[in-house]
PABA-465370 format. One line per field, with one value per residue (C-alpha): chain; residue in three letters; x, y, z. Coordinates in steps of 0.25 Angstrom, whole numbers, plus 5000, padded with zeros to 4 digits. Layout:
<recs>
unit	A:...
code	ala:...
u	X:...
v	Y:...
w	Z:...
</recs>
This chain:
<recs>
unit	A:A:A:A:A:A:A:A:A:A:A:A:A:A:A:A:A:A:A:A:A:A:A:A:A:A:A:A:A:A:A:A:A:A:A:A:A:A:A:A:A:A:A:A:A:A:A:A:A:A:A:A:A:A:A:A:A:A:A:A:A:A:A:A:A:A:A:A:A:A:A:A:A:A:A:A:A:A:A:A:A:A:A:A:A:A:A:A:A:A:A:A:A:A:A:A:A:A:A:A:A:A:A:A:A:A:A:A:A:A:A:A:A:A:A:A:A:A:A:A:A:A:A:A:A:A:A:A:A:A:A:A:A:A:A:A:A:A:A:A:A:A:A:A:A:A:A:A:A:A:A:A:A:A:A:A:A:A:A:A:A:A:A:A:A:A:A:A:A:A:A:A:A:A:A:A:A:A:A:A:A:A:A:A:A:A:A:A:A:A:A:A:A:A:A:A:A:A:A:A:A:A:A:A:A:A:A:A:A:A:A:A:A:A:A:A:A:A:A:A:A:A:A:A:A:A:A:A:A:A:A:A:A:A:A:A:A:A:A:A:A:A:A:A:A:A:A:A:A:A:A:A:A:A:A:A:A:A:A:A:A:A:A:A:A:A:A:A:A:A:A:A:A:A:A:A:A:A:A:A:A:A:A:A:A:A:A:A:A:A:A:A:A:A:A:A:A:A:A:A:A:A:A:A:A:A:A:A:A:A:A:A:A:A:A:A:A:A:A:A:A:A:A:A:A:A:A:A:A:A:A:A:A:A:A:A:A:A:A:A:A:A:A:A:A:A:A:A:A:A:A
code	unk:unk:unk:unk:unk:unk:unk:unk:unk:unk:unk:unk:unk:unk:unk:unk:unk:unk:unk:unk:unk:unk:unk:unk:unk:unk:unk:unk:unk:unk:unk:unk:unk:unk:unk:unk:unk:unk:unk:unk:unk:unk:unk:unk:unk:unk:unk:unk:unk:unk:unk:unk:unk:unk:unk:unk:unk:unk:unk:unk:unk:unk:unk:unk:unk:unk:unk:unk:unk:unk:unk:unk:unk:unk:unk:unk:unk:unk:unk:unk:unk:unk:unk:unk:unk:unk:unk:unk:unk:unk:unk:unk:unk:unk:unk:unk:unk:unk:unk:unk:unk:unk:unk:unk:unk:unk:unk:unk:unk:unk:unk:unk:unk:unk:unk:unk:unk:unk:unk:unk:unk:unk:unk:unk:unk:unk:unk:unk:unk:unk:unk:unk:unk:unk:unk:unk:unk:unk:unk:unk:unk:unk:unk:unk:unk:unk:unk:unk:unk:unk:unk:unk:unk:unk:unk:unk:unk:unk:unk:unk:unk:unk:unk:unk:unk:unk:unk:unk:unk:unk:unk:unk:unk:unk:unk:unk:unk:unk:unk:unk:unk:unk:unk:unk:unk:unk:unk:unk:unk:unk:unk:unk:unk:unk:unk:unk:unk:unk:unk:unk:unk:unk:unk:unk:unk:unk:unk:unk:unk:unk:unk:unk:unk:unk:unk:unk:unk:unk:unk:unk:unk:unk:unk:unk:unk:unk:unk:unk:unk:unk:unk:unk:unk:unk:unk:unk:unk:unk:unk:unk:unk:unk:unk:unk:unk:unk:unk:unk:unk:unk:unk:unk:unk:unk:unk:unk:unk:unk:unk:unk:unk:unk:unk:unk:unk:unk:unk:unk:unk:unk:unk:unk:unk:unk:unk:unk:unk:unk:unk:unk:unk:unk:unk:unk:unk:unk:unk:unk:unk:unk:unk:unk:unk:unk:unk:unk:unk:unk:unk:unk:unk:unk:unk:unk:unk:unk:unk:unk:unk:unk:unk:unk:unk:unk:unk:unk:unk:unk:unk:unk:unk:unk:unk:unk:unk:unk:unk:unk:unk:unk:unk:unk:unk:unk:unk:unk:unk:unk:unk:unk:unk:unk:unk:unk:unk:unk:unk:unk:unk:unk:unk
u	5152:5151:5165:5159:5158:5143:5143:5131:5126:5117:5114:5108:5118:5117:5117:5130:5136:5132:5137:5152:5153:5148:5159:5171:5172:5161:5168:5171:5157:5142:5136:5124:5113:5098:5092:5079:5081:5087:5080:5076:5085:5083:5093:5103:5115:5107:5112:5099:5088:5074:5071:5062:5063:5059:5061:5052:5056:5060:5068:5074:5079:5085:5092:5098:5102:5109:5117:5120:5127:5137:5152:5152:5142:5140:5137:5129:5114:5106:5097:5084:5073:5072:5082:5096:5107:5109:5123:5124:5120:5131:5141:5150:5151:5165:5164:5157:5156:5147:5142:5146:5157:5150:5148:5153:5142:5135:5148:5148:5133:5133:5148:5154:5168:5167:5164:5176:5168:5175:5168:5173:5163:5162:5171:5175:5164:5156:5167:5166:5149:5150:5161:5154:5141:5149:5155:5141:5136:5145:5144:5131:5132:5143:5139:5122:5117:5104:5105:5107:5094:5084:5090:5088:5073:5071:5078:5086:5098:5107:5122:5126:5140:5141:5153:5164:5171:5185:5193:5182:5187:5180:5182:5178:5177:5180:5190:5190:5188:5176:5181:5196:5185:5178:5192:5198:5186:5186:5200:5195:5187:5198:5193:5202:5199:5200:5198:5195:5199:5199:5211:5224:5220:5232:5228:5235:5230:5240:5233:5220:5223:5216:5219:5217:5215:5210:5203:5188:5190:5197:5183:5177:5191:5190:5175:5176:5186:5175:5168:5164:5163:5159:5158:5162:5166:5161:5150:5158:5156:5167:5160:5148:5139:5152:5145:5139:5135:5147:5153:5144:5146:5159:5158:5159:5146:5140:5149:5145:5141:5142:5138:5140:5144:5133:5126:5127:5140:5131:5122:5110:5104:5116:5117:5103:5105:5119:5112:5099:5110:5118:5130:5132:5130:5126:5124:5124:5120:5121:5119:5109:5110:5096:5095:5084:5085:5070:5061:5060:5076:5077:5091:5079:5075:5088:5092:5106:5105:5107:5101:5107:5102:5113:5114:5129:5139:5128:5130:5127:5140:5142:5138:5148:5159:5155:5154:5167:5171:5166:5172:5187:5184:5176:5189:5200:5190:5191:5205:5206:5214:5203:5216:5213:5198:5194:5188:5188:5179:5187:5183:5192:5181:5190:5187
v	5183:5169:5162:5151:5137:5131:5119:5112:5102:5092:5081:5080:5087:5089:5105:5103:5097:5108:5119:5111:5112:5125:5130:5124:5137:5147:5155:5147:5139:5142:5129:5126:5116:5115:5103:5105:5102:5089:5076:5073:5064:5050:5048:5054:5057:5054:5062:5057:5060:5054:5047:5054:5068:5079:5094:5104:5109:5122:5116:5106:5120:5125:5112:5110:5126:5124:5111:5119:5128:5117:5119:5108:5098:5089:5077:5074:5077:5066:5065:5066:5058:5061:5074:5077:5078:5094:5091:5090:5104:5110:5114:5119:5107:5105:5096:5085:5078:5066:5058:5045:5039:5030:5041:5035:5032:5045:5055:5048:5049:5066:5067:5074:5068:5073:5085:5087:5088:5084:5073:5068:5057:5051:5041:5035:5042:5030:5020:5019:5015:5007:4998:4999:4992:4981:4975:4977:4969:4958:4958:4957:4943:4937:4939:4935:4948:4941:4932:4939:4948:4937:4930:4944:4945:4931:4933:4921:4921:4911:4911:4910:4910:4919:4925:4934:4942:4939:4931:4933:4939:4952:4956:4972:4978:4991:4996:5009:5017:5011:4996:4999:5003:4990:4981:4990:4985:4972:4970:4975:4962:4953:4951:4948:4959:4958:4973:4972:4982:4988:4983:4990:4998:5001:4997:4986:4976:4985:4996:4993:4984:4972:4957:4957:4965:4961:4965:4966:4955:4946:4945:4933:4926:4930:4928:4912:4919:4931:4933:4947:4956:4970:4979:4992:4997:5007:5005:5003:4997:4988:4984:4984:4969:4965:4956:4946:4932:4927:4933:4927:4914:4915:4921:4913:4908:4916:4929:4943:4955:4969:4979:4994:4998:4999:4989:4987:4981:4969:4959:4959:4948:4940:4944:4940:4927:4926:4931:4920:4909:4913:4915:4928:4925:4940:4953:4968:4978:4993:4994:4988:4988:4995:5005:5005:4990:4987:4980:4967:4965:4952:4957:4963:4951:4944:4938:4939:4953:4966:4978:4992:5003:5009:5017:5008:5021:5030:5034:5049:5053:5052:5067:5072:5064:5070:5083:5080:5074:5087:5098:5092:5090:5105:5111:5104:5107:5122:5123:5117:5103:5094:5083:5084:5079:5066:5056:5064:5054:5045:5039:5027:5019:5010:4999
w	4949:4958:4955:4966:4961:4963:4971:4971:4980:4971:4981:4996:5006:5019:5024:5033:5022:5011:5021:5022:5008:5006:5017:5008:5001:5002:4993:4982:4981:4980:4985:4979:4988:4987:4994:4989:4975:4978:4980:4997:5002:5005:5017:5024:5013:5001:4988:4978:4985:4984:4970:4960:4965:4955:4957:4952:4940:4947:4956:4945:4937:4951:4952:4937:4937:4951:4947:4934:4940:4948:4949:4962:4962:4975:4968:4955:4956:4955:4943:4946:4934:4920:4924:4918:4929:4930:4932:4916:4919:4926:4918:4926:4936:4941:4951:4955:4970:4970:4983:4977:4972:4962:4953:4940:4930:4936:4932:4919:4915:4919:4910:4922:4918:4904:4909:4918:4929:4942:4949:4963:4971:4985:4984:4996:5005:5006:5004:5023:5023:5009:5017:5028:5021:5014:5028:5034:5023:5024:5041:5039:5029:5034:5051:5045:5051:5045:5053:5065:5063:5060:5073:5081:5075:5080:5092:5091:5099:5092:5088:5076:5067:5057:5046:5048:5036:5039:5029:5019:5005:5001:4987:4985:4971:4970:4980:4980:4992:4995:4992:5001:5013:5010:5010:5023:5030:5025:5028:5042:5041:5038:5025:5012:5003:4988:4980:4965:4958:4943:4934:4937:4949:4956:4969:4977:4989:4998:4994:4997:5008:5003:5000:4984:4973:4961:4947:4945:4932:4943:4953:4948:4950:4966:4968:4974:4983:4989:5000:4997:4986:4988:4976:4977:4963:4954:4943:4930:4917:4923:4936:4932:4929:4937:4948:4940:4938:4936:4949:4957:4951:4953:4967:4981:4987:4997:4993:4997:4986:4992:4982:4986:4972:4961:4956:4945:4948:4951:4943:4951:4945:4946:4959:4964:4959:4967:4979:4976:4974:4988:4978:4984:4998:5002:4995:5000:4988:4992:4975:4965:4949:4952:4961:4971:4971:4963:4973:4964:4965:4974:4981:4991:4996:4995:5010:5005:5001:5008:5002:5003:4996:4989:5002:5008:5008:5014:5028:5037:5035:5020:5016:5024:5021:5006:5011:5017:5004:4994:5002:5001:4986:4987:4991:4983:4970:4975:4977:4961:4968:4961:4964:4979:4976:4981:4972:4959:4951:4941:4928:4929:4937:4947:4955
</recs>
């Protein structure tokens, strides 16, 4: 009789990876990945793969009978159209590590909570290249990187003055491990940092190392005050819608919106007509409430706009910090210490 636990590998992997993993206890695992029933990548660290990839049907049996038979899923398997997600299948899944940390409304959906199925995610893998984003972002507003490439392509050598971020007031919502990167940084910059948090977290301005710290039902109060407000925070029922109208009435002329949370956080049309009215001064949206970005939106062709294609926290190096990521958790949940685990997903949604 096999007594190992079936690990199956549900996304795009790279083969070192796959063989780091499978080397974390030969004995005590079967790893289970075939590449070729899953979607062509797109990019390098891509874990969707292509849109509107089919399988034969006898590949999509081979598929569905090996997710089945899971004990260890690397990450949730997408679902491909008008197709259940095969993990309502595996019945005796007892763990999950997903590649992002935004798993929420996904973990929910699939019932893996009431199921009592472990579910740890990639928190804090991609807090380094979001952070990194956001102050490329605002270096390139406030220092007119526009300016300086239509000067290059007209080869106009003429000083000019730009803007600097110290003593400029950024507000970030959400500070978990992504939104503390984002504030040590900003800190970095001289900036004044104020953290908006969920009501009674227990988090202090020592603690986090920032200027302020406030509630989320406190931010319209503070906007005349801010420079910069990047979001950072989970989609919830309480977060979402939250960017609205009314804040960017209330908000300071010219400000700056850095969204690399979800956007639905956002009211696009709201803000489109904050953007048209130079009321928000300068946006850089990693996130959009539809995903692609439809070709008719007008944030394309928005001067004030930078465009990212939900790609901010992917860099080269992200599989193996999850690789890295998976084995600790791999061995802890071997030895039975699921305590040790790192980010064991939580139902309180904090921000």
């Amino acid at each position: 009789m096999n007594s190992k636990l079936n690990l199956v590998i549900s996304t795009p992997l790279e083969a070192e990876f796959v063989d780091r993993i499978a080397r974390v206890a030969p004995n005590r695992i079967g790893i289970h990945y075939e590449p070729e029933l899953l979607p062509p990548t797109r990019y390098q660290g891509d874990h969707k793969g292509i849109d509107n990839f089919e399988r034969t049907p006898a590949d999509e049996e081979r598929w569905f009978h090996l997710i089945s038979a899971a004990d260890i899923l690397f990450d949730i398997p997408p679902t491909l159209s008008n197709k259940p997600n095969p993990v309502n299948l595996a019945r005796n899944l007892k763990w999950v590590q997903t590649t992002s940390s935004g798993v929420g409304p996904l973990v929910d959906s699939l019932g893996l909570t009431e199921r009592n199925v472990l579910v740890t995610t990639a928190r804090g893998i991609h807090a380094k290249p979001l952070s990194e984003f956001v102050f490329m972002a605002l270096l390139m507003h406030y220092r007119n990187l526009e300016y300086l490439q239509k000067q290059q392509g007209e080869k106009i050598w003429q000083r000019y003055c730009g803007s600097g971020l110290a003593g400029r007031t950024l507000a970030i919502v959400g500070m978990g491990e992504v939104g503390q990167k984002i504030a040590h940084l900003a800190k970095a910059f001289d900036m004044t940092v104020v953290g908006l948090l969920r009501p009674g977290s227990p988090h202090t301005t020592e603690s986090l190392g920032i200027d302020r710290i406030c509630t989320i039902n406190e931010l319209k109060d503070l906007l005349s005050d801010i420079d910069a407000i990047v979001l950072c925070a989970p989609h919830t029922p309480e977060t979402e819608g939250m960017i609205n109208q009314s804040v960017f009435e209330a908000v300071k002329p010219g400000a700056v919106l850095i969204n690399i949370a979800r956007g639905a956080l956002v009211d696009e049309p709201a803000l489109i007509g904050a953007l048209e009215s130079g009321q928000i001064g300068f946006a850089a949206l990693d996130v959009a409430a539809v995903e692609p970005l439809p070709e008719s939106s007008p944030l394309w062709t928005l001067e004030n706009v930078l465009i990212s294609p939900h790609s901010a926290s992917t860099v080269a190096e992200e599989n193996e910090r999850l690789t890295d990521l998976f084995c600790f958790n791999l061995r802890h949940f071997l030895e039975g210490n699921p305590a040790e685990m790192k980010n064991k997903f939580n139902t309180e949604r904090r921000y």
